[in-house]
PASEBA-1860 file (N, C-alpha, C; in nm, 3 decimals):
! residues 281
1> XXXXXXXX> -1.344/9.939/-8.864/-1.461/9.952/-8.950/-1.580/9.881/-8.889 ~ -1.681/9.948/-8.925/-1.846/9.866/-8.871/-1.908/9.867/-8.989 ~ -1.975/9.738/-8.967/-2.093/9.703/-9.057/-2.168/9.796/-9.095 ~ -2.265/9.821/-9.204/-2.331/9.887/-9.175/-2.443/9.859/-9.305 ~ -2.430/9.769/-9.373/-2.488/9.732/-9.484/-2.405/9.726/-9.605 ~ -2.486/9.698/-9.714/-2.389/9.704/-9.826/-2.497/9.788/-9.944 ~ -2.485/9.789/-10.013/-2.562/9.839/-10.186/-2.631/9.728/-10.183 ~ -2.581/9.620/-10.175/-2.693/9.457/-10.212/-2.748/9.405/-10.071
9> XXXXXXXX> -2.730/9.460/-9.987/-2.816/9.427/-9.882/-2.839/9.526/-9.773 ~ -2.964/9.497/-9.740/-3.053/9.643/-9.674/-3.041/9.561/-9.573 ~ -2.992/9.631/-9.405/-2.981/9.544/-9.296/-3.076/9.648/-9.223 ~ -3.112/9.592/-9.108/-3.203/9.723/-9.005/-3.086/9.729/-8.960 ~ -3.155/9.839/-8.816/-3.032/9.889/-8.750/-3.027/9.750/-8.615 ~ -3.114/9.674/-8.607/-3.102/9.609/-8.541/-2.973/9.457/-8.559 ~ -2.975/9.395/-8.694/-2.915/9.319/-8.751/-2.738/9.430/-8.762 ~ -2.757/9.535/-8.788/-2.594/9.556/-8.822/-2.568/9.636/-8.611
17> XXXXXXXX> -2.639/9.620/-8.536/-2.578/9.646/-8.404/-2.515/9.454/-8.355 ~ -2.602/9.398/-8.440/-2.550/9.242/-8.387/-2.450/9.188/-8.408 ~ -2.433/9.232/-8.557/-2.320/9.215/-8.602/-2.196/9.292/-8.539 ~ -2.187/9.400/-8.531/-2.071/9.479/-8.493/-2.056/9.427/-8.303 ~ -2.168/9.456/-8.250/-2.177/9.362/-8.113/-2.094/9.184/-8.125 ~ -2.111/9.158/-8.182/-2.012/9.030/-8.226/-1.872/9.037/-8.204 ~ -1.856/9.165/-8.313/-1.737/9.153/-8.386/-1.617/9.235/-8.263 ~ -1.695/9.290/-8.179/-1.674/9.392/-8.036/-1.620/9.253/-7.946
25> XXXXXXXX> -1.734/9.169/-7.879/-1.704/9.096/-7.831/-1.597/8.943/-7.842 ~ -1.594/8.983/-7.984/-1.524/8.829/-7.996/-1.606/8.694/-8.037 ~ -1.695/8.727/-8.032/-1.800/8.600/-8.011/-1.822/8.562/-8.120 ~ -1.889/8.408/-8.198/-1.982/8.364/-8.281/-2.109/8.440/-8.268 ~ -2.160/8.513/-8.427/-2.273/8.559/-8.446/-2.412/8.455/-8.480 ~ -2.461/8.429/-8.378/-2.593/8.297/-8.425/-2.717/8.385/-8.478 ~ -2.712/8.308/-8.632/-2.817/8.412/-8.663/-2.953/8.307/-8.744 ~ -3.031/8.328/-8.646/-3.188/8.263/-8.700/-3.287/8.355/-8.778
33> XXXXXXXX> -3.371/8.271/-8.827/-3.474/8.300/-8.918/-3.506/8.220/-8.999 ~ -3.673/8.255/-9.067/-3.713/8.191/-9.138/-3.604/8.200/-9.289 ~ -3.635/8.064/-9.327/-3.544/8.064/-9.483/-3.550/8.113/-9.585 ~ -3.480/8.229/-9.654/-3.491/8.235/-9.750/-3.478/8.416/-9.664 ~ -3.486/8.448/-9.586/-3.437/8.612/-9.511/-3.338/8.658/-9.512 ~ -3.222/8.586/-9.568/-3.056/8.661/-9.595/-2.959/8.633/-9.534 ~ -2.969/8.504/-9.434/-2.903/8.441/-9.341/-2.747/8.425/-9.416 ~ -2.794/8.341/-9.456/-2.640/8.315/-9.596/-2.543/8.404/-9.649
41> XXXXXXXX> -2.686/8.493/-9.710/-2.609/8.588/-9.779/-2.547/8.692/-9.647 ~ -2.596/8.741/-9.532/-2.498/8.788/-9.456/-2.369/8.795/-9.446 ~ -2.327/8.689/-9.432/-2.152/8.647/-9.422/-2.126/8.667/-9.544 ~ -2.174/8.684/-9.637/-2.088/8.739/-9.766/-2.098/8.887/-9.767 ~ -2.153/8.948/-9.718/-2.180/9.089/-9.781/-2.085/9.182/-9.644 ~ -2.089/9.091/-9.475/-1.965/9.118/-9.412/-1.856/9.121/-9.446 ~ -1.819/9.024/-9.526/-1.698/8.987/-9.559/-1.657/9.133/-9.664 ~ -1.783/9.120/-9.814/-1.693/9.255/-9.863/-1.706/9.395/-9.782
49> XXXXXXXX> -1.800/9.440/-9.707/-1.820/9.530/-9.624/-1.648/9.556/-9.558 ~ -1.624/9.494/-9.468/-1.558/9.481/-9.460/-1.389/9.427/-9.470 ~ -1.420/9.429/-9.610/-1.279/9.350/-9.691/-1.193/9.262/-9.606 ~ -1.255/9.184/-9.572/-1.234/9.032/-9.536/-1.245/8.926/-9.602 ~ -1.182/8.842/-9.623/-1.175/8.685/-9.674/-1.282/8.607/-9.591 ~ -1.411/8.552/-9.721/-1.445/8.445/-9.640/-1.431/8.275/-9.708 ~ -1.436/8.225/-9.566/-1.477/8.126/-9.587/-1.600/8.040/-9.525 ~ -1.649/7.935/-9.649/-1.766/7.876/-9.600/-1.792/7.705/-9.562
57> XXXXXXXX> -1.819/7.719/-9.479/-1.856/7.567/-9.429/-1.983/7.524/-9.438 ~ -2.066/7.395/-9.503/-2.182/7.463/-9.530/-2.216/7.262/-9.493 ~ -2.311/7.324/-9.366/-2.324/7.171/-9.268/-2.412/7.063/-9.334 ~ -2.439/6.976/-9.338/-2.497/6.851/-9.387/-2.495/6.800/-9.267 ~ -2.631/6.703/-9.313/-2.702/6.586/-9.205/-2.548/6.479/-9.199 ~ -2.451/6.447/-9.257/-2.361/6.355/-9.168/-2.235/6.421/-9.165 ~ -2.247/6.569/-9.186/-2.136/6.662/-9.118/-2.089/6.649/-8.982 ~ -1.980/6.610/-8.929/-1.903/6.622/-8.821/-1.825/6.713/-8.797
65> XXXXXXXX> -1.845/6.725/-8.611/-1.702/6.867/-8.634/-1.588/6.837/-8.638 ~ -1.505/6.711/-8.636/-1.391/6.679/-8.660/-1.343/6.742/-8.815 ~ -1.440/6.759/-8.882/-1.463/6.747/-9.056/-1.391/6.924/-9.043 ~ -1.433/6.964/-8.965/-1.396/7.157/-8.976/-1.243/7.153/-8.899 ~ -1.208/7.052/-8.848/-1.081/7.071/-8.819/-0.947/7.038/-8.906 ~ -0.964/6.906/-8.942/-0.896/6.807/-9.034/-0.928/6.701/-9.018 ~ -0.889/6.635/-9.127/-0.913/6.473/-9.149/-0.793/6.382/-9.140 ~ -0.743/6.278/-9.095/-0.633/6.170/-9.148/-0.640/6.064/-9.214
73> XXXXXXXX> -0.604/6.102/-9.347/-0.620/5.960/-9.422/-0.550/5.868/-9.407 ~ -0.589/5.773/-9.284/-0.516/5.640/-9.291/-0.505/5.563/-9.389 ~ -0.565/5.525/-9.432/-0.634/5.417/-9.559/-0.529/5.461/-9.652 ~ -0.549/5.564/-9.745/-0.427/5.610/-9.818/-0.271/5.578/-9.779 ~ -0.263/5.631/-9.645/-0.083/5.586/-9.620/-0.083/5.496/-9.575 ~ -0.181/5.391/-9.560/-0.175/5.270/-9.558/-0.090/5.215/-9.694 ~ -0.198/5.286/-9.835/-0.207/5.211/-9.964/-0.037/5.258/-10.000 ~ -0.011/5.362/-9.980/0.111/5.431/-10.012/0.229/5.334/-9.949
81> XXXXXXXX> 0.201/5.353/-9.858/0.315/5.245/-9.790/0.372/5.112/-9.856 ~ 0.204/5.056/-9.879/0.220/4.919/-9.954/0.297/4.905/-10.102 ~ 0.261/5.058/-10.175/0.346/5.073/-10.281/0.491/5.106/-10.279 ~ 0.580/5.124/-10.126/0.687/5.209/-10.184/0.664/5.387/-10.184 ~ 0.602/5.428/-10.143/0.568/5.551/-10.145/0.660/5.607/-10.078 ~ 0.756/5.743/-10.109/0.805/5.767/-10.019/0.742/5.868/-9.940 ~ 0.627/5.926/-9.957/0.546/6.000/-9.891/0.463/5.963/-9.757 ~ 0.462/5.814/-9.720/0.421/5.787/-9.619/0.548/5.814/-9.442
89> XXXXXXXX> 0.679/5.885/-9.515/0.750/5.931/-9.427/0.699/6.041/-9.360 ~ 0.617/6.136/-9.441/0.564/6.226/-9.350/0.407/6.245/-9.372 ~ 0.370/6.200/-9.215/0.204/6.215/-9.165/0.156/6.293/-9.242 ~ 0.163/6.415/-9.239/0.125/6.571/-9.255/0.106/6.534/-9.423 ~ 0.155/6.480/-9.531/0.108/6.432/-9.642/-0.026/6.397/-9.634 ~ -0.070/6.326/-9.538/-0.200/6.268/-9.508/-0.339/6.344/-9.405 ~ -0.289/6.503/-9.419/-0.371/6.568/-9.329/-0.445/6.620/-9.412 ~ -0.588/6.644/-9.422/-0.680/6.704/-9.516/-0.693/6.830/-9.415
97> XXXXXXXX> -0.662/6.919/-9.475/-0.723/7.055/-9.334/-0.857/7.136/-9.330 ~ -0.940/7.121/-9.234/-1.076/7.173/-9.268/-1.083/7.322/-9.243 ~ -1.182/7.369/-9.305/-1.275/7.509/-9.268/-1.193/7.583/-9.161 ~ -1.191/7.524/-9.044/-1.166/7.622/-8.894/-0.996/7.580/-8.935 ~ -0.897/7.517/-8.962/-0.773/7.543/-8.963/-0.748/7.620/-9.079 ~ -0.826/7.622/-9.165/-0.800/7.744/-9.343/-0.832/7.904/-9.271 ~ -0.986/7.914/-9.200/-0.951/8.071/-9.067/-0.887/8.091/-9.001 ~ -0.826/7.972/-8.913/-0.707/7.991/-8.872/-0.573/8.053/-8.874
105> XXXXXXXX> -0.539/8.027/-9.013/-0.422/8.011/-9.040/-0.453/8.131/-9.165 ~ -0.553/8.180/-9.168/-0.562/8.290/-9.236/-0.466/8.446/-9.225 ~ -0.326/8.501/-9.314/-0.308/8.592/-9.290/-0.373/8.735/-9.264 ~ -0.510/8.745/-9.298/-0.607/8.798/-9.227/-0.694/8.833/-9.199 ~ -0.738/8.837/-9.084/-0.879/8.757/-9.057/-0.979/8.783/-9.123 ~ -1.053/8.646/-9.124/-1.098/8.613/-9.242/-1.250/8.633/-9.153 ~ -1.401/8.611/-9.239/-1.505/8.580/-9.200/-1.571/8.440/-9.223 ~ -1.551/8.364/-9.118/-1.592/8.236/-9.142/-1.745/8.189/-9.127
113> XXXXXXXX> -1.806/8.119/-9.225/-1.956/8.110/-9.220/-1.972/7.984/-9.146 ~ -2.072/7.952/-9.070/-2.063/7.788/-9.059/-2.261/7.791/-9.073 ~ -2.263/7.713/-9.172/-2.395/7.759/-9.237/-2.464/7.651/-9.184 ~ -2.618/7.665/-9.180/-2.694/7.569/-9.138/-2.679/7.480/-9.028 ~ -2.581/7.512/-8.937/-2.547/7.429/-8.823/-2.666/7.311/-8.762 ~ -2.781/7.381/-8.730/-2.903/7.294/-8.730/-2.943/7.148/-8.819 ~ -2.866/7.113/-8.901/-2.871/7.043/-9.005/-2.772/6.896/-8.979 ~ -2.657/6.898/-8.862/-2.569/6.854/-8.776/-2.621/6.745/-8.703
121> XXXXXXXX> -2.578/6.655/-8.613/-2.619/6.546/-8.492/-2.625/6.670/-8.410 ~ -2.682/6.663/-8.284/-2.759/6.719/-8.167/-2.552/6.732/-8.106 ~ -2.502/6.688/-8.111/-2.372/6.684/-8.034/-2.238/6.781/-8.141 ~ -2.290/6.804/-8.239/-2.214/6.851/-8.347/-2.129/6.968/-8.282 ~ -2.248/7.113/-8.230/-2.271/7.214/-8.175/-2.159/7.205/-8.042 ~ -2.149/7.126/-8.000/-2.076/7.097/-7.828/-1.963/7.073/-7.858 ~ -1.903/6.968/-7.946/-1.804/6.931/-8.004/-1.675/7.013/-8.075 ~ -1.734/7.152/-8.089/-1.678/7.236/-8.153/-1.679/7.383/-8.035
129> XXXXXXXX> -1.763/7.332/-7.927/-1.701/7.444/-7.801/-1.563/7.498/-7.753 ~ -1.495/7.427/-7.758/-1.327/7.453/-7.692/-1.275/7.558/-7.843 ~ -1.284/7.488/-7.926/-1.217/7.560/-8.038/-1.267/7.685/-8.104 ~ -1.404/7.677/-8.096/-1.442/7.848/-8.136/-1.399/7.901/-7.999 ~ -1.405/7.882/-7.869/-1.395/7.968/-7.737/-1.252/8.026/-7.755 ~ -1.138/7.896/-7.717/-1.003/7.905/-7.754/-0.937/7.979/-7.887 ~ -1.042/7.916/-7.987/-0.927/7.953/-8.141/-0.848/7.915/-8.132 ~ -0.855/7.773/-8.083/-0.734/7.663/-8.147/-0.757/7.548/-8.103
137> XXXXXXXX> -0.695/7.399/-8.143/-0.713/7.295/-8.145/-0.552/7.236/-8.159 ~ -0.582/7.067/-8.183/-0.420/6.988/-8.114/-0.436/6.868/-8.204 ~ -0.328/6.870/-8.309/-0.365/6.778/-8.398/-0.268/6.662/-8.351 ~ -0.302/6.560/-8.285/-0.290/6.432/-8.258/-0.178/6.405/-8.315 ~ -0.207/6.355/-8.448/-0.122/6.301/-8.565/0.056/6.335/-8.606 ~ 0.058/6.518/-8.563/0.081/6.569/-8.604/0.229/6.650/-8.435 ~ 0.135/6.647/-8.367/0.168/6.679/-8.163/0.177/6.863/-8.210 ~ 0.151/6.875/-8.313/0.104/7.033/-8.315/-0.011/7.088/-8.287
145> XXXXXXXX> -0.001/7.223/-8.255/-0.141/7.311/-8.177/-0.124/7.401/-8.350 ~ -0.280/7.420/-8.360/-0.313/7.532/-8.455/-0.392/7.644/-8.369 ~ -0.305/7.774/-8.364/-0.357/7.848/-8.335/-0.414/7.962/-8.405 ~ -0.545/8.025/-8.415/-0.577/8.199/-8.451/-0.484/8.226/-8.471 ~ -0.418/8.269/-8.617/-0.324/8.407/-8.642/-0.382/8.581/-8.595 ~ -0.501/8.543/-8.701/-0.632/8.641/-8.656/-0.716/8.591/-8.625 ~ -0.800/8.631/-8.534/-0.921/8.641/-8.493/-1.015/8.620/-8.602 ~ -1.092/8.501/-8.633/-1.199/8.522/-8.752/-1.361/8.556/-8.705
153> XXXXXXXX> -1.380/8.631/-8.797/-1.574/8.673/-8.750/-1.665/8.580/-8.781 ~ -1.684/8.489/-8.643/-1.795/8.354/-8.701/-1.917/8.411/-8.689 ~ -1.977/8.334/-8.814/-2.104/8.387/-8.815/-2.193/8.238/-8.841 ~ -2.264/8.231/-8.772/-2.346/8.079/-8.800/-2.480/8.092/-8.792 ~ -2.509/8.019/-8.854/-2.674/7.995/-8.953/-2.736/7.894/-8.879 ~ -2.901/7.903/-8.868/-2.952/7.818/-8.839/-3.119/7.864/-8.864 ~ -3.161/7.717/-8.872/-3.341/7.734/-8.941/-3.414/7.709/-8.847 ~ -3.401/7.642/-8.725/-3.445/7.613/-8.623/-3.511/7.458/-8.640
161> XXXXXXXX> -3.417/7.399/-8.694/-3.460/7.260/-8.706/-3.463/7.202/-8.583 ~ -3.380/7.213/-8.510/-3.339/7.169/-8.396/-3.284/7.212/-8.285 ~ -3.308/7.210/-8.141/-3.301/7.308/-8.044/-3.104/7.306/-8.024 ~ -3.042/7.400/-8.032/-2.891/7.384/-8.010/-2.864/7.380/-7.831 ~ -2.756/7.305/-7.799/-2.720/7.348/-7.653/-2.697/7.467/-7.576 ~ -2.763/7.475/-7.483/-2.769/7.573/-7.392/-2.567/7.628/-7.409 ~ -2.481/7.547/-7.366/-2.360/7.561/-7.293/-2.308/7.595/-7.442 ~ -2.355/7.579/-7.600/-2.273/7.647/-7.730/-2.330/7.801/-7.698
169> XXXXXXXX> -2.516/7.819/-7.705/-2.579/7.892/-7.720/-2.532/8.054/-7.618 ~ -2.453/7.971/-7.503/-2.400/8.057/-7.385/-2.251/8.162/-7.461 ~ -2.226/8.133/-7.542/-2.056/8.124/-7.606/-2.126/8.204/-7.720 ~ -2.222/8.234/-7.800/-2.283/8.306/-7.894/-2.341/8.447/-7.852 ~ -2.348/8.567/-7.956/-2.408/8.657/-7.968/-2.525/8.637/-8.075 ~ -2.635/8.610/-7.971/-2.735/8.620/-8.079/-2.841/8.698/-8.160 ~ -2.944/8.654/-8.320/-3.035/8.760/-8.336/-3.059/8.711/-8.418 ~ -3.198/8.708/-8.388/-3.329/8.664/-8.489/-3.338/8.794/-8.635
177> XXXXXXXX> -3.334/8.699/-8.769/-3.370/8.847/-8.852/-3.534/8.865/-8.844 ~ -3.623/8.880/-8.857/-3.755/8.902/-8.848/-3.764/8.928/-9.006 ~ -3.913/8.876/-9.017/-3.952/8.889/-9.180/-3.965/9.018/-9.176 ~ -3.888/9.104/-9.273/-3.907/9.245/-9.329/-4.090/9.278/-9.329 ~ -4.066/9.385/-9.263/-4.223/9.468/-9.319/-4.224/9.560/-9.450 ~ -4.348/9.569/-9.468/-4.387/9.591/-9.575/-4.231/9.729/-9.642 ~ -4.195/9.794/-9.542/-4.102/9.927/-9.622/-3.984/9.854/-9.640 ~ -3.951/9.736/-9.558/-3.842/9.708/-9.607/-3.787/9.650/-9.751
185> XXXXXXXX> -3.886/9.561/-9.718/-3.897/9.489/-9.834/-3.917/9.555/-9.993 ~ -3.971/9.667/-9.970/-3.954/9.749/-10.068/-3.837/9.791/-10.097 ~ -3.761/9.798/-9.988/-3.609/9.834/-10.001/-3.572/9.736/-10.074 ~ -3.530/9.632/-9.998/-3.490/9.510/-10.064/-3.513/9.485/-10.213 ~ -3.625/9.528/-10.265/-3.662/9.466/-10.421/-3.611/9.619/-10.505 ~ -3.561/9.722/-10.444/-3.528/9.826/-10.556/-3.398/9.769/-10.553 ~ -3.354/9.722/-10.454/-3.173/9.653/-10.431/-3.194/9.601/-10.579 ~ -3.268/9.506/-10.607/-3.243/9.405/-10.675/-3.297/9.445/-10.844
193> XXXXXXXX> -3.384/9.497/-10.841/-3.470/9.568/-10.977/-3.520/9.708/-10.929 ~ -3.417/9.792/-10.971/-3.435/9.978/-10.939/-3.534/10.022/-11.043 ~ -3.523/9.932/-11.165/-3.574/10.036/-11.250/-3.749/9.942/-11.264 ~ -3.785/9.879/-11.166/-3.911/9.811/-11.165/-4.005/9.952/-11.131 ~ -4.129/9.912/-11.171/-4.235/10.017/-11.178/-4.331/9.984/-11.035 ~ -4.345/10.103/-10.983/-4.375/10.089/-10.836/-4.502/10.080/-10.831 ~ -4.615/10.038/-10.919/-4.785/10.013/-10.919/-4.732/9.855/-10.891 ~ -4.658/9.791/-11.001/-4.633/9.647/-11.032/-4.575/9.600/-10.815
201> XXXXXXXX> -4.511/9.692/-10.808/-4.424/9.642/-10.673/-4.518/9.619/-10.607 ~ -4.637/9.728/-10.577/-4.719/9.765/-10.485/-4.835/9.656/-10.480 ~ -4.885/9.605/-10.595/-4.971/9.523/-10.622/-4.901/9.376/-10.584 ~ -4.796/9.367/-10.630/-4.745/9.262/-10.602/-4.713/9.171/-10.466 ~ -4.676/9.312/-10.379/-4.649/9.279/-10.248/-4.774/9.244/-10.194 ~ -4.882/9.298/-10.222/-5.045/9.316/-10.132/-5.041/9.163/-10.123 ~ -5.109/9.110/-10.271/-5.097/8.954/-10.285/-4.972/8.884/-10.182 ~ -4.867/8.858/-10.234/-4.742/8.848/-10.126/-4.809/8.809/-9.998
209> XXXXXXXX> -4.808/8.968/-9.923/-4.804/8.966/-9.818/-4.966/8.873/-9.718 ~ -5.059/8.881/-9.840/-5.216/8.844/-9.827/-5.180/8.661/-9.787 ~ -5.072/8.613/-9.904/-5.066/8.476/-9.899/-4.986/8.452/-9.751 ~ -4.906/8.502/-9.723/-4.828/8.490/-9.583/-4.956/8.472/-9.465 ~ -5.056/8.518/-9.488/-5.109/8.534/-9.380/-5.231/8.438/-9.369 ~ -5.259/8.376/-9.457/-5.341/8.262/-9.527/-5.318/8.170/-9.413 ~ -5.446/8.108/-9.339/-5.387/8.060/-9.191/-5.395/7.870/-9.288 ~ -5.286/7.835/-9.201/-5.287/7.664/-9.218/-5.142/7.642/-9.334
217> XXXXXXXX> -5.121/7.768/-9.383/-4.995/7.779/-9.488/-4.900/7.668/-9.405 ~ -4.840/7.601/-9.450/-4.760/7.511/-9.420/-4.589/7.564/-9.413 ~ -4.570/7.623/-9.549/-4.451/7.701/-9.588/-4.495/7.842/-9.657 ~ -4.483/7.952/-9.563/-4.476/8.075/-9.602/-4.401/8.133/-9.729 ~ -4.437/8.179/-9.825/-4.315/8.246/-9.917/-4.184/8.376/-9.832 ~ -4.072/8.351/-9.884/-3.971/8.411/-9.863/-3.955/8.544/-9.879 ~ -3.852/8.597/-9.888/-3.797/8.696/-9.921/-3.787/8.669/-10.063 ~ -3.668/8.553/-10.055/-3.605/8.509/-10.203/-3.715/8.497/-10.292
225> XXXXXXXX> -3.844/8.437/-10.269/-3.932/8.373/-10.328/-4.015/8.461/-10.371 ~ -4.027/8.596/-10.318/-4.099/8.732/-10.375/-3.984/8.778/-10.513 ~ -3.855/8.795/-10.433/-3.774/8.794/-10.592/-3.804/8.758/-10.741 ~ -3.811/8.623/-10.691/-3.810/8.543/-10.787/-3.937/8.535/-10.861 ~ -4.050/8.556/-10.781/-4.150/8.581/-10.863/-4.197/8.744/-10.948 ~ -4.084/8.777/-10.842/-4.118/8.928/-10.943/-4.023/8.942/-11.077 ~ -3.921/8.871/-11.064/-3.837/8.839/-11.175/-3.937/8.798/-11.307 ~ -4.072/8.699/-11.260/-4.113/8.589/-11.396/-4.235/8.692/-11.404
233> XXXXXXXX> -4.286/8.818/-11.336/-4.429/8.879/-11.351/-4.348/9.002/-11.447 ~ -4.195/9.038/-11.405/-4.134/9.131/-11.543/-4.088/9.073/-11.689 ~ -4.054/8.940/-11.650/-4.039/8.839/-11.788/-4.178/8.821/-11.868 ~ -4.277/8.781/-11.830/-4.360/8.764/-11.847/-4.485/8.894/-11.883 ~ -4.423/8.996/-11.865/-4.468/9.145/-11.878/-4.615/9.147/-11.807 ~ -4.615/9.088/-11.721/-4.752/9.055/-11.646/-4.801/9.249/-11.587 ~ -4.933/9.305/-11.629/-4.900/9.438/-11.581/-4.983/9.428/-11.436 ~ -4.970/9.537/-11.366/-5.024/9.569/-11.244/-5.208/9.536/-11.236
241> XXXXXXXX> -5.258/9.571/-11.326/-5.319/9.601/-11.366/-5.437/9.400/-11.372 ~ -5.320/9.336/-11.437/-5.408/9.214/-11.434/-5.325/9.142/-11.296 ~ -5.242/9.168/-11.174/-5.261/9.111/-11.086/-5.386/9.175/-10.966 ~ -5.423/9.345/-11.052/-5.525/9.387/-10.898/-5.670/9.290/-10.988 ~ -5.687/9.236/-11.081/-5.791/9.169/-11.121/-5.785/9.020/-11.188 ~ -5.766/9.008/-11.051/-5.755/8.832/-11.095/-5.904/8.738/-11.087 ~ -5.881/8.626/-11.150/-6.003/8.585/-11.160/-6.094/8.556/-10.982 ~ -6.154/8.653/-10.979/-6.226/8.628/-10.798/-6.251/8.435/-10.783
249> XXXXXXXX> -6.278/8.374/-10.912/-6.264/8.200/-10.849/-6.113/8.130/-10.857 ~ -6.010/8.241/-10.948/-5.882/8.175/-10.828/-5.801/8.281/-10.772 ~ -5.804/8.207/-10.643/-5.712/8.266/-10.530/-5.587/8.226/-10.606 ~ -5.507/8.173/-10.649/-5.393/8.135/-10.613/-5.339/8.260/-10.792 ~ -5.208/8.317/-10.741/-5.206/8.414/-10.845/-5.106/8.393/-10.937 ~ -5.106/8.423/-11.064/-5.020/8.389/-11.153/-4.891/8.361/-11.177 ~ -4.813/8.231/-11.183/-4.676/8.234/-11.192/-4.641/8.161/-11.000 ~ -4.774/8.107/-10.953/-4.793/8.104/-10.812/-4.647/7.969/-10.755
257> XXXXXXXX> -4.635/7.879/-10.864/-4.452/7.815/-10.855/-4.364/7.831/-10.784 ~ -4.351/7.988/-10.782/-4.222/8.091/-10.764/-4.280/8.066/-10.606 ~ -4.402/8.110/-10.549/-4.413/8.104/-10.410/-4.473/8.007/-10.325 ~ -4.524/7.911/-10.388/-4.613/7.791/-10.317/-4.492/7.662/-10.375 ~ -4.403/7.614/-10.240/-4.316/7.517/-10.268/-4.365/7.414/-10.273 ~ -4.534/7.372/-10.246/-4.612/7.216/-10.206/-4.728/7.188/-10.234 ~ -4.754/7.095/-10.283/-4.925/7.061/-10.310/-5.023/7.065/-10.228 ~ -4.934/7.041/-10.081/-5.047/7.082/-9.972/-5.091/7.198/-9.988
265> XXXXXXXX> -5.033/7.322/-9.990/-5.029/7.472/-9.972/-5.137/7.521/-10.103 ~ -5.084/7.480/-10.253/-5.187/7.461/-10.364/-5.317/7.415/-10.338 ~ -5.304/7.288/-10.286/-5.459/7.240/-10.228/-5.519/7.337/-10.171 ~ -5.486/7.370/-10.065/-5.537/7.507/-9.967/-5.601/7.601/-10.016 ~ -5.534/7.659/-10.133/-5.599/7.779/-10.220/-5.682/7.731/-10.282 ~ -5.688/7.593/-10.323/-5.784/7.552/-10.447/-5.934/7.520/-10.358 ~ -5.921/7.482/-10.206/-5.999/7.456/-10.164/-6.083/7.632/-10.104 ~ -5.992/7.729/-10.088/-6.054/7.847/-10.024/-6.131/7.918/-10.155
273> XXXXXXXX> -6.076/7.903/-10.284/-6.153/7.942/-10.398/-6.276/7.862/-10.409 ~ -6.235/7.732/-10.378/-6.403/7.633/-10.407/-6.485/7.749/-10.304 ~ -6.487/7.708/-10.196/-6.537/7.777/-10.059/-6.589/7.918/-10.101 ~ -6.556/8.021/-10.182/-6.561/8.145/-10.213/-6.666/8.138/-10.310 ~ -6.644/8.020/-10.392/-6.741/8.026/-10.500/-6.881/7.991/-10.471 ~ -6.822/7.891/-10.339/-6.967/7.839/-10.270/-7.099/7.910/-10.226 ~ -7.010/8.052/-10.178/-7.036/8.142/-10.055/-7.118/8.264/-10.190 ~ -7.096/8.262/-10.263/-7.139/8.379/-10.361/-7.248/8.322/-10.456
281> X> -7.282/8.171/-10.435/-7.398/8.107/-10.502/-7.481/8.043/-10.400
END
């Protein structure tokens, strides 16, 4: 089976050749972009696409890759011991098993996410070379090897916080998603609200797309973040009609929350409306 999209997500043809190119080669899928473009949601919509099991690993600033393999709780069969425990007879009581031994050991193969990797120490990425290459690892504790039953489809996330190593980056199939243009994105929002009225879409996006381009923007609005505001302009029964006539002294447009995450970015508009008002008196 190949990717090829789902009902809840509109892929180009470029994003589902990357994917299946992945899944061809064997490789980790590294997939960048700005936040809030579907990064995440990818590995879920592979997974049912392809009726696969996933699982998710989802990285933090003091995430380690030891953490995706397993853990040994010393401390515990320490405490156990001290009680009489008879469970400190066997180690393997004391193995926490991470993320990459649960794909592992998956009867079959599963789609494993490893989300936000960028979010990691600079060494995180390297640390975890042998074992995505191999598909398997050597638990110390234990003098056992965990190997791939199946083959799992890694797919890993990143925001570009931070530059990853050349020698992981070499071991990856990669692909940038690019912010949807204007038709896609239309796709995307019937995905989500079919029975929305296409003046409201049309008007909506103009604005949208007008604020994206607003130079000095600090944080661009999303994908997600057009959602979401089109969610509170149908709650709010806001019609087409009063977003093509907004007040000409404010720029910034109704329900503006949903897409301006910062006071810097607010400032900005409040200062290009002063400026506008300046310019017309």
């Amino acid at each position: 089976m190949k990717f090829q999209g789902t009902s809840n997500y509109i892929a180009t043809e470029d994003l589902m050749i990357a994917v299946n190119a992945a899944v061809t080669l064997q490789r980790p899928l590294l997939i960048k972009g700005e936040p809030g473009t579907g990064k995440t949601v990818l590995a879920h919509e592979v997974s049912k696409a392809l009726s696969k099991p996933l699982i998710e690993w989802h990285i933090k600033s003091t995430t380690k890759a030891q953490q995706g393999l397993y853990e040994y709780d010393a401390v515990t069969r320490l405490r156990d011991s001290q009680l009489g425990d008879a469970r400190v007879k066997d180690i393997s009581n004391y193995i926490k098993k991470g993320k990459l031994w649960e794909a592992f050991t998956k009867d079959s193969s599963p789609v494993l996410l490893i989300d936000e990797i960028d979010k990691a120490d600079i060494e995180f990425p390297n640390d975890l070379l042998q074992e995505l290459d191999r598909m398997e690892f050597f638990v110390y504790e234990t003098s056992e090897t965990i190997k791939a039953h199946n083959r799992p489809i890694v797919i890993i996330t990143s925001n570009n916080e931070k530059e990853l190593p050349d020698a992981f980056l070499r071991r990856c199939f990669f692909h940038y998603i690019k912010f949807p243009e204007k038709d896609t994105m239309e796709e995307i929002v019937q995905v989500h609200y079919p029975n929305i009225k296409n003046e409201l879409v049309t008007s909506a996006m103009s604005i949208f797309y007008e604020i994206r381009e607003v130079p000095g923007l600090k944080k661009k609005p999303s994908t997600s973040e057009l959602l979401d505001w089109l969610k509170l302009l149908l709650a709010e029964d806001i019609s087409p009609e009063t977003l093509r006539e907004r007040d000409p002294n404010k720029l910034i447009p109704p329900l503006h929350g949903a897409l301006l995450k910062n006071e810097q970015d607010v400032h900005l508009f409040e200062r290009l409306a002063f400026l506008a008002r300046r310019e017309r008196t």
